[in-house]
Backbone as CSV, one residue per row, in Angstrom:
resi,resn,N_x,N_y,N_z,CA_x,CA_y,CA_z,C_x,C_y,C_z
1,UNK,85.926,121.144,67.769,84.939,120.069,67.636,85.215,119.023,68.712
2,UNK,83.961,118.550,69.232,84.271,117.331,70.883,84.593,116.376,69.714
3,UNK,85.117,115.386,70.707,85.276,114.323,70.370,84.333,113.256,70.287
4,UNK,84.184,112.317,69.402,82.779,111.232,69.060,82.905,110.846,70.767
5,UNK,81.751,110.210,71.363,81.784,109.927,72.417,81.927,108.076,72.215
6,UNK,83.510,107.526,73.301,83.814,105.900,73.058,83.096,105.581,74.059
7,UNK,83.637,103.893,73.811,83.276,103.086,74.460,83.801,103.285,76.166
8,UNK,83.653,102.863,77.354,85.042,102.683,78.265,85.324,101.374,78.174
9,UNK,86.953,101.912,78.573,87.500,100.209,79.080,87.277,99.930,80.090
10,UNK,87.134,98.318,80.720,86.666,97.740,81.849,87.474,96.689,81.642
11,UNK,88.579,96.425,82.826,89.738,95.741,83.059,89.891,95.213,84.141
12,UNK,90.345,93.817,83.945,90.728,93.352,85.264,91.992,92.392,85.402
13,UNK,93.055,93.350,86.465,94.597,92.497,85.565,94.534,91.839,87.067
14,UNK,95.188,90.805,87.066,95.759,89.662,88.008,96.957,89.159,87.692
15,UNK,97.109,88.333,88.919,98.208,87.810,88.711,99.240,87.397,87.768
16,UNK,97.712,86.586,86.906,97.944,85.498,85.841,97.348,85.713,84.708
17,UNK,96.006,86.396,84.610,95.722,87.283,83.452,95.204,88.458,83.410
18,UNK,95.075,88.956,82.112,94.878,90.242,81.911,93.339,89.865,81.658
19,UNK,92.082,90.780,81.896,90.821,90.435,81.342,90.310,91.653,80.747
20,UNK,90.041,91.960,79.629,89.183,93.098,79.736,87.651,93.746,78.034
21,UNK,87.182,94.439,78.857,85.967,94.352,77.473,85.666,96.395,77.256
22,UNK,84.607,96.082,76.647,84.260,97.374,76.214,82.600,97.600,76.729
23,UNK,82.308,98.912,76.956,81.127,98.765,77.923,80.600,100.175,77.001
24,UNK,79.323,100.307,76.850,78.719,101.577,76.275,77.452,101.449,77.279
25,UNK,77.423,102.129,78.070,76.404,102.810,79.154,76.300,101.134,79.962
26,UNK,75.118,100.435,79.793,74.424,98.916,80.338,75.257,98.143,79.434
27,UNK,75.614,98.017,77.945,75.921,97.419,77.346,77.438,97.064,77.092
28,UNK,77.622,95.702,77.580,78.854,95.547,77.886,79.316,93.985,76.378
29,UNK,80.394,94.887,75.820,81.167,93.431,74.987,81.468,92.206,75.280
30,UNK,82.167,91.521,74.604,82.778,90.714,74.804,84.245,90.259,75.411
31,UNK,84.743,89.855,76.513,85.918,89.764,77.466,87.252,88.898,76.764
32,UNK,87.884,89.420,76.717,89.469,89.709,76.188,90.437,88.982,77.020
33,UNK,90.999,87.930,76.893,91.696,87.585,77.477,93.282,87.159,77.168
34,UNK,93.662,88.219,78.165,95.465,87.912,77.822,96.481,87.400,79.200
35,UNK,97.761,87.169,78.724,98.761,86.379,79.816,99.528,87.742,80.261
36,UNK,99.220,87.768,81.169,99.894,89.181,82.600,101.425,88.713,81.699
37,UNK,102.075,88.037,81.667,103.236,87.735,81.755,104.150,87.801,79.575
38,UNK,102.840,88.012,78.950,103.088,87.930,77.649,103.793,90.117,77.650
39,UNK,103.341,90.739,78.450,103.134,92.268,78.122,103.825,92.741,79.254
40,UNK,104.892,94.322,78.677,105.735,94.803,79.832,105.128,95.355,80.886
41,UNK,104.022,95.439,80.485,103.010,96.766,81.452,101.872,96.643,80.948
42,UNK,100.319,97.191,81.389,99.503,97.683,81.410,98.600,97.948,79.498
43,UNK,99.764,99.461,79.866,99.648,99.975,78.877,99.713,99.459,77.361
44,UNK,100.757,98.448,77.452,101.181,97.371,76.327,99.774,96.593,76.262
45,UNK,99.021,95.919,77.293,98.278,95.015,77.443,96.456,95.699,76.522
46,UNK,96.843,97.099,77.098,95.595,97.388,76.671,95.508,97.794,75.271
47,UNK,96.334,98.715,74.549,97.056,98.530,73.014,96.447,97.289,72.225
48,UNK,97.128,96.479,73.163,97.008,94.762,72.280,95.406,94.965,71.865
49,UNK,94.559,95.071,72.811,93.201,94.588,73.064,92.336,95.848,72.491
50,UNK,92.909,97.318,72.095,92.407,97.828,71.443,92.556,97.593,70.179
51,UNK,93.753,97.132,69.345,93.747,96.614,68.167,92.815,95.481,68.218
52,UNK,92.540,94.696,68.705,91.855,93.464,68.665,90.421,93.838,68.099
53,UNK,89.792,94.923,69.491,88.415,95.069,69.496,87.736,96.015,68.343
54,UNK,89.230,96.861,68.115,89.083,97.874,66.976,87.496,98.729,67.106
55,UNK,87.581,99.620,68.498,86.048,100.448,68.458,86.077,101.651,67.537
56,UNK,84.899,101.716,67.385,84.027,103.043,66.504,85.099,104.514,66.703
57,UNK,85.093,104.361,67.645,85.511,105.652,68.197,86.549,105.242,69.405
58,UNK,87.985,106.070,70.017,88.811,105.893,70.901,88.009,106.103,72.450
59,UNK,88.138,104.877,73.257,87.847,104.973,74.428,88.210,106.263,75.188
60,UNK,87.610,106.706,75.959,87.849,108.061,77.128,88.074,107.824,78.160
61,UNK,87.672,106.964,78.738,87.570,106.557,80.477,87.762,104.720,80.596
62,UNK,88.238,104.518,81.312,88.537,103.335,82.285,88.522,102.732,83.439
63,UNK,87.973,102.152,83.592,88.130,101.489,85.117,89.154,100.124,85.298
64,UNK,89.979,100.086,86.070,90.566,99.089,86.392,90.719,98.613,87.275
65,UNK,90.675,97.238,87.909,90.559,96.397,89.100,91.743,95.433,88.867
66,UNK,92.649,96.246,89.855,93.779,95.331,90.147,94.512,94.267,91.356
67,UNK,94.954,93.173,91.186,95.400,92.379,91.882,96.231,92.894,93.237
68,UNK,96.103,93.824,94.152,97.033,94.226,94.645,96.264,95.698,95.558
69,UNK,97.061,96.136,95.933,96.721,97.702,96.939,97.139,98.438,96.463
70,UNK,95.480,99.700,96.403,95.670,101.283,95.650,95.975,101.719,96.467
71,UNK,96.813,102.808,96.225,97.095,103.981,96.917,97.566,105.072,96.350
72,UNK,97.106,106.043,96.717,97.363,107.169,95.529,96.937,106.864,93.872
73,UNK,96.371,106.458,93.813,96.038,105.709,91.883,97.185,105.298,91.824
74,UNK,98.440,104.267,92.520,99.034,103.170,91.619,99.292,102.128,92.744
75,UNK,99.637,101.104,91.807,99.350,99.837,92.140,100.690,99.120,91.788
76,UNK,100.820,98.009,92.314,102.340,97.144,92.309,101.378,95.798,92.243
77,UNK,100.783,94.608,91.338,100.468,93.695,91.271,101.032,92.844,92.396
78,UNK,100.699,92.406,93.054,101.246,91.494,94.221,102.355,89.954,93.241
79,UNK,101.135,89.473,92.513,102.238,88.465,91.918,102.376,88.432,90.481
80,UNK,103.062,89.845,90.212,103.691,90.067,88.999,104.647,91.277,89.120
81,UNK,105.377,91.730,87.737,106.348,92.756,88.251,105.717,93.951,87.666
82,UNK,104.759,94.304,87.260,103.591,94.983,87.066,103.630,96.035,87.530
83,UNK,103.945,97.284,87.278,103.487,98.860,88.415,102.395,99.595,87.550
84,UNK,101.046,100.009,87.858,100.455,100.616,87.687,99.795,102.006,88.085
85,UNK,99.733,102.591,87.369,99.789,104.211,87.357,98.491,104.799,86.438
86,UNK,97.682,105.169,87.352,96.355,105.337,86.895,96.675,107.206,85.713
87,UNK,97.636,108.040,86.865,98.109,109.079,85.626,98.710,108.692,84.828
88,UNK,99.593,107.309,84.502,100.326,107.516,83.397,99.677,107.125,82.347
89,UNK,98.442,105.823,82.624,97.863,105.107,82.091,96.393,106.068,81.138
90,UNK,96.300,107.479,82.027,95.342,108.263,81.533,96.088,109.433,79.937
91,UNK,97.843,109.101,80.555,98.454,110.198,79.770,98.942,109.124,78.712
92,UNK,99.380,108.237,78.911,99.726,107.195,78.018,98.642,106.765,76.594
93,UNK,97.742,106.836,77.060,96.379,105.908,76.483,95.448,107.425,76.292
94,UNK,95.911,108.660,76.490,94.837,109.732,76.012,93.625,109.621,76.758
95,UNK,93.503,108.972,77.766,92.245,109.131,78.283,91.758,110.344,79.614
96,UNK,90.612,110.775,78.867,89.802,111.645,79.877,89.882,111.219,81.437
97,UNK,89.908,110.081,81.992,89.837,109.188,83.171,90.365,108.026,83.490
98,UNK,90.906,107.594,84.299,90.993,106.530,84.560,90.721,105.694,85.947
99,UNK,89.929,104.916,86.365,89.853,104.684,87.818,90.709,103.566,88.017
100,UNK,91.261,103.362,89.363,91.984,102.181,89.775,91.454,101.386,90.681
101,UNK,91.306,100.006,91.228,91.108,99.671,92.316,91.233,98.317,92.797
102,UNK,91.513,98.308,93.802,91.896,96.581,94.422,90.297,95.892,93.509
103,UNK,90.888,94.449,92.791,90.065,93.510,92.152,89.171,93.438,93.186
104,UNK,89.170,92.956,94.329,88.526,92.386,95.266,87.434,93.409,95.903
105,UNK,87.905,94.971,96.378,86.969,95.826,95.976,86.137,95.957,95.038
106,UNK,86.472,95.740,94.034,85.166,96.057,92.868,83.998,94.748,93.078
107,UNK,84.825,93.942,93.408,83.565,92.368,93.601,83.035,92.970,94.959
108,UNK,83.368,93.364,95.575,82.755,93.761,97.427,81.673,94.852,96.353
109,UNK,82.257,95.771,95.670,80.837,97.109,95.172,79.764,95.987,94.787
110,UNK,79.664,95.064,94.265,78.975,94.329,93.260,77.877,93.772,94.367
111,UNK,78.710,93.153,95.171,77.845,92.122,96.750,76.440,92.835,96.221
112,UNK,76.222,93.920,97.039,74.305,93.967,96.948,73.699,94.071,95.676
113,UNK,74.204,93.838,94.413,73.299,93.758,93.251,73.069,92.557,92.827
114,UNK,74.073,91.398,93.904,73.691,89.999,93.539,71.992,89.454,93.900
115,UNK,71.447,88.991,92.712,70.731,87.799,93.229,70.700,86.675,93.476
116,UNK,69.613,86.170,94.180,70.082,84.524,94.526,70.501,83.203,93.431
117,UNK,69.629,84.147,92.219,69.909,83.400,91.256,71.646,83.164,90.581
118,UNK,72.284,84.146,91.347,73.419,84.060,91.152,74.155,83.746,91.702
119,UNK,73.796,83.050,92.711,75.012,82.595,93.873,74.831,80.744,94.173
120,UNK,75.569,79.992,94.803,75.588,78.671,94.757,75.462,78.569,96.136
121,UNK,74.563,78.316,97.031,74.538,78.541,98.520,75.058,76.728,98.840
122,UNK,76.048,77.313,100.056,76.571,76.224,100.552,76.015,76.243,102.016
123,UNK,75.273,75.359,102.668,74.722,75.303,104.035,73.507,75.989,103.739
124,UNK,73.523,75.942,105.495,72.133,76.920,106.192,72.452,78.515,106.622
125,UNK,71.734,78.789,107.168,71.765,80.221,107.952,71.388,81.379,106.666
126,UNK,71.144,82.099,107.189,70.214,83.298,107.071,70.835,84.614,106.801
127,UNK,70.864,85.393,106.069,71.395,86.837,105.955,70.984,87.939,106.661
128,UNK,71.112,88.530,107.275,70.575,89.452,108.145,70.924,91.052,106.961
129,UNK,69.876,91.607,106.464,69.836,93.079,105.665,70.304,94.003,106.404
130,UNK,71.150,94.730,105.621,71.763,96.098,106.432,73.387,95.971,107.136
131,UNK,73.740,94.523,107.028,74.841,94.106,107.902,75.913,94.033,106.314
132,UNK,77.160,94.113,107.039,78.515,93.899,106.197,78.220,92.796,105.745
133,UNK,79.259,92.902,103.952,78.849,91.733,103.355,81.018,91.604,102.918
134,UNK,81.426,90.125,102.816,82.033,89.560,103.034,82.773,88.988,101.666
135,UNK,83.760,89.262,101.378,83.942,87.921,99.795,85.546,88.133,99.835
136,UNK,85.752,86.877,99.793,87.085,86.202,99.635,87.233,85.181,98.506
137,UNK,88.413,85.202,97.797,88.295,84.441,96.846,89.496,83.685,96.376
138,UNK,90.289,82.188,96.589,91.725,82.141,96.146,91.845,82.006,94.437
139,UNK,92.896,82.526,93.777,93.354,82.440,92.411,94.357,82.370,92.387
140,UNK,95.397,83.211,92.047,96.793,83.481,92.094,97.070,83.990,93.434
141,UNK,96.195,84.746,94.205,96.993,85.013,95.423,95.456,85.291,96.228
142,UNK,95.422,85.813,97.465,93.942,85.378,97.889,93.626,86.776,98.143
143,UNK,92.064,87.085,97.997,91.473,88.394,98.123,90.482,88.388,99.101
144,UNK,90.469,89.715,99.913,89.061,89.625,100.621,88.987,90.888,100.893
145,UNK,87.521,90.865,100.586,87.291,92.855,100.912,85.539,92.617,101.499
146,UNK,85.275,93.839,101.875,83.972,94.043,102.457,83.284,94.835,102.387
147,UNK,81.738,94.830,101.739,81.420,96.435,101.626,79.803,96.376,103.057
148,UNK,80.032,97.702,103.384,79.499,98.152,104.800,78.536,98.603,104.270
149,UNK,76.887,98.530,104.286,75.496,99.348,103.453,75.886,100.584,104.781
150,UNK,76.611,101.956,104.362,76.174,102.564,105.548,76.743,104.223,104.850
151,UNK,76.037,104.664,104.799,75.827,105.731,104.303,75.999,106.137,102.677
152,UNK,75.285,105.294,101.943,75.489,104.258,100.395,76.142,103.426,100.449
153,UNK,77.349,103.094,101.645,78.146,101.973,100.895,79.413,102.367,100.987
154,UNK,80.135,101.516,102.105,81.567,101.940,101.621,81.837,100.780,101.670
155,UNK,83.190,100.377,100.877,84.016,99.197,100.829,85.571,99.009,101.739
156,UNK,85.787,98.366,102.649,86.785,97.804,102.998,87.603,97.244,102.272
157,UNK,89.023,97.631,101.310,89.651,96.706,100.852,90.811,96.482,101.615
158,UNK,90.918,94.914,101.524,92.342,94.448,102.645,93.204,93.654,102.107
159,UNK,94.102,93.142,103.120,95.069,92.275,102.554,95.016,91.129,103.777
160,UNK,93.720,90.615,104.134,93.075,90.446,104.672,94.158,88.383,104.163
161,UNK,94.231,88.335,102.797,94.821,86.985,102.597,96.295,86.591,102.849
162,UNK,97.059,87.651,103.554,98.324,87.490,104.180,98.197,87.359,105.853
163,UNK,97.561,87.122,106.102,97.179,86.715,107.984,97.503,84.860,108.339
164,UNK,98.326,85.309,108.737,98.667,83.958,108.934,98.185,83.219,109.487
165,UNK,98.236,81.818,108.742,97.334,80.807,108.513,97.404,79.546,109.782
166,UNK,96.546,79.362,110.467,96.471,78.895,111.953,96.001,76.823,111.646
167,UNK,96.253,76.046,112.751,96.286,74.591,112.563,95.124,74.115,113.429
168,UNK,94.072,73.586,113.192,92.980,73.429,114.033,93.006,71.933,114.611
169,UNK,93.964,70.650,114.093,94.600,69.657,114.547,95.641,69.546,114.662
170,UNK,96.461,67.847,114.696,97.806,67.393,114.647,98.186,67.200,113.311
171,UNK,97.476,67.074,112.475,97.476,67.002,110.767,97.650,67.953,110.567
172,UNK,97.060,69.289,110.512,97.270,70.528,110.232,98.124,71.635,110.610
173,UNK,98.607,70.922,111.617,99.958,71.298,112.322,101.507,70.983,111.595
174,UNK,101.016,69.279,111.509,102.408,68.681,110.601,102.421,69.714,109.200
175,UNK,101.183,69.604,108.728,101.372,70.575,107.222,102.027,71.978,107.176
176,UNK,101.455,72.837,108.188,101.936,74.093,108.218,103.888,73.824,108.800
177,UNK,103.735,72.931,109.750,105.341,72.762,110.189,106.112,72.753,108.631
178,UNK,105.960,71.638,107.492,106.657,71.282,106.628,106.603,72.848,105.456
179,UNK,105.148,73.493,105.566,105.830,74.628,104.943,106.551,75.399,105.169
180,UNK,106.350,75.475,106.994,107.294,76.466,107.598,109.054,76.568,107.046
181,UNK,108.923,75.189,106.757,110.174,74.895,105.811,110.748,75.524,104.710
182,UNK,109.462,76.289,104.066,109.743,76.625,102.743,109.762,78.333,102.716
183,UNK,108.845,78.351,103.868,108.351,80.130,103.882,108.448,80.831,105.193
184,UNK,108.811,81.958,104.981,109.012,82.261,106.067,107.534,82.374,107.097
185,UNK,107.175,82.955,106.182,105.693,83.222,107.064,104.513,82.169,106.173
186,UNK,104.129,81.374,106.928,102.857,80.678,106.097,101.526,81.601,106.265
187,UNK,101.146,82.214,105.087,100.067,83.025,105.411,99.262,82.316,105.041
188,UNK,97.706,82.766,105.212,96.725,81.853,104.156,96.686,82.263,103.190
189,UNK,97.177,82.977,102.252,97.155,82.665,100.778,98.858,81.463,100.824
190,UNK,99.601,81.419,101.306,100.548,80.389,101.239,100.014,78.619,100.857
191,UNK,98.512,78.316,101.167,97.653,77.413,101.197,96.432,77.893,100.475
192,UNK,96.271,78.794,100.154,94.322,79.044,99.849,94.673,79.814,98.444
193,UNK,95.756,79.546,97.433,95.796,80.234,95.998,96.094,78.780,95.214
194,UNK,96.461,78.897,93.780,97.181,78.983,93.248,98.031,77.530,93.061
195,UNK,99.303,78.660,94.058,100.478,78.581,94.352,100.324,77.943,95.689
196,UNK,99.290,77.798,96.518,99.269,77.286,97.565,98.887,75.933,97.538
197,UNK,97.903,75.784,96.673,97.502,74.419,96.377,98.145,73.140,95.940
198,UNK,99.093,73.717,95.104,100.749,73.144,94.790,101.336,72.571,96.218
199,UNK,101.592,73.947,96.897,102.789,73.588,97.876,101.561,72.667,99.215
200,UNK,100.655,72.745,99.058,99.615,71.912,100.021,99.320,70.223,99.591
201,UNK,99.446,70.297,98.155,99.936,69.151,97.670,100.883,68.252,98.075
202,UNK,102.444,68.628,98.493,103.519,68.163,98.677,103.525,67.837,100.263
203,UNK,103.128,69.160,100.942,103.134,68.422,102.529,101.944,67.290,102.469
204,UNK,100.397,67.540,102.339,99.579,66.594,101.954,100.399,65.320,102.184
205,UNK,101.092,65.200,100.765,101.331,63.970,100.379,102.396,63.251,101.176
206,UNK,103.357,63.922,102.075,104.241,63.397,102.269,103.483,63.189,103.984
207,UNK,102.798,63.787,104.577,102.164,63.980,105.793,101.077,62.409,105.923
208,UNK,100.599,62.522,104.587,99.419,61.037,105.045,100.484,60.052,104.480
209,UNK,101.303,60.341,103.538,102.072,59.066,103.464,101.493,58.813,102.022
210,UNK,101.285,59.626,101.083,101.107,59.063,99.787,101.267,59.237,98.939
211,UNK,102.252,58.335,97.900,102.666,58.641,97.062,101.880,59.401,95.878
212,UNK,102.713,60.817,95.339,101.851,60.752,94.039,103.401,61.697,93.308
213,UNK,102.947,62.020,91.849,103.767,63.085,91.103,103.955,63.930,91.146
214,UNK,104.859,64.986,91.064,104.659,66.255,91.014,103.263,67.269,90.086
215,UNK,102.756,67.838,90.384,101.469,67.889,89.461,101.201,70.005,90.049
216,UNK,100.827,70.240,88.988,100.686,71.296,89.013,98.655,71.964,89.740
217,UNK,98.641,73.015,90.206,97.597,73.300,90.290,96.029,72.642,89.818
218,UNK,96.347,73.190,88.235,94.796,72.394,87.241,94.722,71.043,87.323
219,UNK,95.780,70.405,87.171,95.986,68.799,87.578,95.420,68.446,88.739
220,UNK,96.294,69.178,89.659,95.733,68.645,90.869,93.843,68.507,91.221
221,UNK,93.495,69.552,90.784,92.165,69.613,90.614,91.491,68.659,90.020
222,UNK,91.656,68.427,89.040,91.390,67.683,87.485,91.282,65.936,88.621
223,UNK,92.562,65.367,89.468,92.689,64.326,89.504,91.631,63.984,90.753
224,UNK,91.749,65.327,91.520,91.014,65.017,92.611,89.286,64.994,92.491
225,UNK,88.903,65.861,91.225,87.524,65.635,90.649,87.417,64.211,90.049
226,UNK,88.250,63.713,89.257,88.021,62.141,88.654,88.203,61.093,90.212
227,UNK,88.695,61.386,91.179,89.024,60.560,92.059,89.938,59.558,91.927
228,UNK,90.650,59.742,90.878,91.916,58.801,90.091,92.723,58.795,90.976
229,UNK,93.560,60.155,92.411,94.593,60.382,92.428,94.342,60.467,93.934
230,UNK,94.980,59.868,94.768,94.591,59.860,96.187,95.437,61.068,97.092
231,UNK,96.641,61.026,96.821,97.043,62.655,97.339,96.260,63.624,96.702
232,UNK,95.685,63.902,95.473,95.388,64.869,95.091,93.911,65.264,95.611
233,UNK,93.093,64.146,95.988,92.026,64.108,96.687,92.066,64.836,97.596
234,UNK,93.226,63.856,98.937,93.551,64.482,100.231,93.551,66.144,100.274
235,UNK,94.459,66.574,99.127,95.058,68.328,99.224,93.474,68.933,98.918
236,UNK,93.025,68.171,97.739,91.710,69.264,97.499,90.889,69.015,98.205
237,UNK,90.077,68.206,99.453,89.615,68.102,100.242,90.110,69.377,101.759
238,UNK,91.812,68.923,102.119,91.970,69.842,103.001,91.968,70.997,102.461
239,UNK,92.145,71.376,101.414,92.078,72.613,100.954,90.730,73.393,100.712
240,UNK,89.496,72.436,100.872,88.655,73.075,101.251,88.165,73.337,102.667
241,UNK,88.448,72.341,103.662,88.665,72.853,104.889,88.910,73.483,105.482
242,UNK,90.555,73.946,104.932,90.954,75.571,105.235,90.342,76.439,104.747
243,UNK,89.695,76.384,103.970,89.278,77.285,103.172,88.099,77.955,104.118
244,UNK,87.218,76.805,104.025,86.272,77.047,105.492,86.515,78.022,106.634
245,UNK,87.572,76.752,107.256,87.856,77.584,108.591,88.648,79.343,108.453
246,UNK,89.235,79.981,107.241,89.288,80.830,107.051,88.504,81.785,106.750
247,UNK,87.116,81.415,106.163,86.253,82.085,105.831,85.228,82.460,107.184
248,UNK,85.405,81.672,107.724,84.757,81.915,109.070,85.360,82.631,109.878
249,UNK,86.749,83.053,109.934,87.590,83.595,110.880,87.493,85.149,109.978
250,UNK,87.425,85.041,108.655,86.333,86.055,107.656,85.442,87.044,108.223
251,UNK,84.379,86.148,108.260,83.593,86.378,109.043,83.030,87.098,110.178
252,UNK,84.246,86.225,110.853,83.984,87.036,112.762,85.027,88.376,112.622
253,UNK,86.055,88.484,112.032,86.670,89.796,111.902,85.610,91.011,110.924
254,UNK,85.251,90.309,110.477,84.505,91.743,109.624,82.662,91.936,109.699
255,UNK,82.540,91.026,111.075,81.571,91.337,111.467,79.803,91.167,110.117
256,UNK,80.650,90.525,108.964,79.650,89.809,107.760,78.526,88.645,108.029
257,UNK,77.548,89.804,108.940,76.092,88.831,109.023,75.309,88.892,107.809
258,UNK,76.143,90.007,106.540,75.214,90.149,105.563,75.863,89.068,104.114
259,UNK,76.378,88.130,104.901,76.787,87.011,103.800,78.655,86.486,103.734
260,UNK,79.098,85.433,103.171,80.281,85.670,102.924,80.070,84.995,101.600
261,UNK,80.575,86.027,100.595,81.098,85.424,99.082,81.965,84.440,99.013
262,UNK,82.012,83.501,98.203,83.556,83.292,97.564,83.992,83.244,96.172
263,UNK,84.933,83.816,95.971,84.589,84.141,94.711,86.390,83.678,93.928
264,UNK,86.875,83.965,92.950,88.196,83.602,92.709,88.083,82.825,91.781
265,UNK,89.670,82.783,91.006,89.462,81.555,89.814,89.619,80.167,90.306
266,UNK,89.374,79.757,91.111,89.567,78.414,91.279,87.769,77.790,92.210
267,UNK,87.490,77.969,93.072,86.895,77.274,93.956,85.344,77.533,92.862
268,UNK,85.014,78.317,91.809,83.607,78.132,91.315,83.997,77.051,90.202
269,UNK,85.182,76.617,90.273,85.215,75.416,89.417,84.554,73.826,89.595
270,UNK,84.297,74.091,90.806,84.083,72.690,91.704,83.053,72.920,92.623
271,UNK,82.104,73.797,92.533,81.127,74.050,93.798,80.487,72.881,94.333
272,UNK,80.290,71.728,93.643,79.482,70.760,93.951,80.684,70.042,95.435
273,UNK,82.263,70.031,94.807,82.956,69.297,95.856,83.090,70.077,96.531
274,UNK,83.237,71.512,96.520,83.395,72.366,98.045,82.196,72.254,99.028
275,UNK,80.485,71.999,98.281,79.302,71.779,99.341,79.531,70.345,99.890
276,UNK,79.830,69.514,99.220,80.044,67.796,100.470,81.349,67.769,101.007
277,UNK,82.020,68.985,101.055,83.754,69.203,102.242,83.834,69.549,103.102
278,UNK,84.273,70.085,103.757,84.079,70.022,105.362,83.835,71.427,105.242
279,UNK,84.085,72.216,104.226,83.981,73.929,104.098,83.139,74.482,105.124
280,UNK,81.764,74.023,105.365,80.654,74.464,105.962,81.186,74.150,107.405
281,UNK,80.886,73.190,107.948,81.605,72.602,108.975,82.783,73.768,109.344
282,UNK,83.401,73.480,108.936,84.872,74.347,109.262,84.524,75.584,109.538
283,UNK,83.692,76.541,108.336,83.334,77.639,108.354,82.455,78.055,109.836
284,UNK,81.382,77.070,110.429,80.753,76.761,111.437,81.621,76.564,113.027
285,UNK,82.901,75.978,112.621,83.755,75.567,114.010,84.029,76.774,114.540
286,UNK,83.170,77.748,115.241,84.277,78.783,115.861,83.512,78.675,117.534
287,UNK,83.400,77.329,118.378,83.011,77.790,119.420,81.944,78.201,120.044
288,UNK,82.222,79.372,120.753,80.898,80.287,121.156,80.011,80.862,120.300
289,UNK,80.967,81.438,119.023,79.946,82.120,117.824,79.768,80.730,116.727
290,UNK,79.551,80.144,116.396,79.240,78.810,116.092,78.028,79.508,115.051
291,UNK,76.812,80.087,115.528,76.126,80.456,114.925,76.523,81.850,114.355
């Protein structure tokens, strides 16, 4: 006798959390959210969330979008101690299937089913159809992938957020100098996550000369939206700058006349302060290609 036909799982682990729901053909549940750091593995994580959701029938197939680079179906989370194993996870969990894939890939598959109604346009300029489409996003560590319309569609996934991160003044120079302090290599996710926003905080503050507290990520955000906190302003301001001028350097490497996303847990928190920041501007500074 077959088996009742389940739900699949649809997962998305990061850095910092675990996300995941239950999907029957179009029809997708409700999203599950757990701490990467509460569970030894994967497998533990998804357990949890099948007791939770308690379906009709045992899931068969999975898809998962992970923080990090596939190869061969497994994965090493970039910022967790996390190893994922799409066979073990199929032999572990009884499932018929399992797919794996860089997070940031699965948002690049998604690019052409967006509508406008779904996106927050920052600036001017124009999309050109048929051309590479673009999405980068900082959270816990920074993502960027690309999908090419060219023979259905293939996706570029990279590690595109470890390229080290360049100074377009004397301000931005002092900053990267004082991390150089801390890291060996300042990449742009060293500044454009997280964890970067923190440590962009501290040079920030000590670079313009202003005092503030030690303050974590959400804070920092939090103070620089109330305008209460004048370093915290400064960091989330330059931090959209870079952000810019990275997305544009985005851009001209991957040849994305068909848009650049941004996407990530942090920057759709604030879209209103990333459109009056220099983001556009910055994104715009490249020179000859300008347009």
């Amino acid at each position: 006798m077959s088996r009742p036909v389940g739900p699949d799982i649809l997962a998305d682990f990061g850095g910092t959390n675990a996300r995941l729901m239950l999907s029957h053909g179009a029809t997708f549940g409700a999203v599950r959210r757990y701490e990467v750091a509460d569970f030894s593995g994967p497998a533990q994580a998804i357990r949890r969330f099948l007791r939770d959701v308690a379906p009709d029938a045992p899931p068969r197939r999975a898809a998962i979008a992970v923080a990090g680079p596939v190869a061969a179906g497994e994965a090493d989370l970039t910022n967790s101690e996390w190893t994922i194993s799409a066979a073990a996870l199929q032999r572990d969990l009884a499932l018929d299937r399992v797919l794996l894939l860089n997070d940031f890939a699965a948002l690049a598959w998604a690019l052409p089913g967006l509508a406008d109604g779904d996106l927050f346009t920052i600036g001017g300029g124009r999309r050109l159809p048929g051309s590479p489409m673009a999405v980068l996003g900082p959270g816990t560590g920074l993502g960027v992938a690309a999908f090419v319309p060219d023979r259905g569609g293939v996706v570029l996934a990279t590690e595109g957020g470890h390229v080290t991160m360049p100074a377009v003044d004397d301000r931005e120079a002092e900053i990267l100098r004082r991390l150089r302090a801390r890291y060996d290599h300042v990449s742009a996710e060293r500044t454009l996550s997280g964890a970067g926003l923190e440590a962009l905080y501290g040079a920030v503050s000590a670079v313009d000369g202003i005092a503030g507290p030690d303050r974590k990520a959400p804070e920092i955000t939090e103070r620089a939206l109330a305008g209460d906190c004048a370093a915290s302003r400064a960091t989330l301001e330059t931090f959209c700058a870079m952000l810019g001028g990275f997305a544009g350097d985005v851009a001209l490497s991957l040849g994305a006349r068909g848009g650049v996303f941004v996407a990530g847990g942090i920057v759709p928190r604030f879209p209103d302060f990333v459109a009056q920041s220099r983001f556009r501007e910055r994104f715009e500074a490249k020179g000859r290609f300008r347009d």
